[in-house]
Every structure is written in C-alpha cells, then in structure tokens.
N, C-alpha and C positions, 0 to 999 in steps of 0.2 A: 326760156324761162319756164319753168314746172308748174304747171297750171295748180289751182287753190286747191283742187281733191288730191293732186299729187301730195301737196307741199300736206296737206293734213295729213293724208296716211305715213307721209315719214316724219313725220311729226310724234305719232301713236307710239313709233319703237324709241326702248331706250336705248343707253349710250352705248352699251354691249353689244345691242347686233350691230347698229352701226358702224362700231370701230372694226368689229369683223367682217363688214363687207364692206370696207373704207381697204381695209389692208387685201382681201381678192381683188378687189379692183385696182391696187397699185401694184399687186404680181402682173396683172394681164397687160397693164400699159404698158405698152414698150418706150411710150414718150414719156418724158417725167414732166407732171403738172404741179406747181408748186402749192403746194398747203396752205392753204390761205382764208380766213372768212370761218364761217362756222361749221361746224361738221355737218349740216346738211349742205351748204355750200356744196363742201368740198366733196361730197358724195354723190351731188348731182354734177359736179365739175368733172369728178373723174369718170363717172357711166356716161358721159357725154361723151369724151375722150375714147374709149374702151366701144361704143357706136361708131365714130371715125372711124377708127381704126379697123375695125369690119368691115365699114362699109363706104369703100372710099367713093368721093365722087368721078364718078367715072365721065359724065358730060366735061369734065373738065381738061381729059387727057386728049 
C-alpha cells in the first residue's frame, strides 16, 4: 500500500498525466493487469507490476 505522502502527491496530478503514465506503464508490462478501482489504483497496481517485473525475487529460485 502507497504510504499517505505517496497517495497525496498522486493525488496533486490531474487526470492527463495520469492516464499518460497509466498507458507507459501498460506498454512496459508484459503481464496484463486488469483495470480495475480508481485510476490511482490502477497506477500504483501497474508501477507495482512493472517493479516485479524488473526485479524478480531471486531468493525464491
């Protein structure tokens, strides 16, 4: 969960950069994460996704 200084500074941007770094973020995913919830949701849903994805757990292999 995006801590409360997170959640306020994406809070501050409108709906335009958001939806523009909503859509680089579903270029980069290779996984498809469903759209769901609010578009900060789904902005922190998919930079989560897109952090996986870089940086896999490797204690797990």
């Amino acid at each position: 969960m995006p801590s409360i200084d997170a959640r306020k500074a994406l809070a501050s941007f409108g709906a335009k950069p958001k939806m523009a770094a909503l859509n680089q973020l579903r270029q980069e995913l290779k996984s498809k994460i469903p759209a769901s919830g609010s578009l900060d949701t789904q902005l922190v849903n998919m930079a989560r996704g897109v952090w996986e994805e870089a940086n896999p757990r490797r204690d797990v292999f």
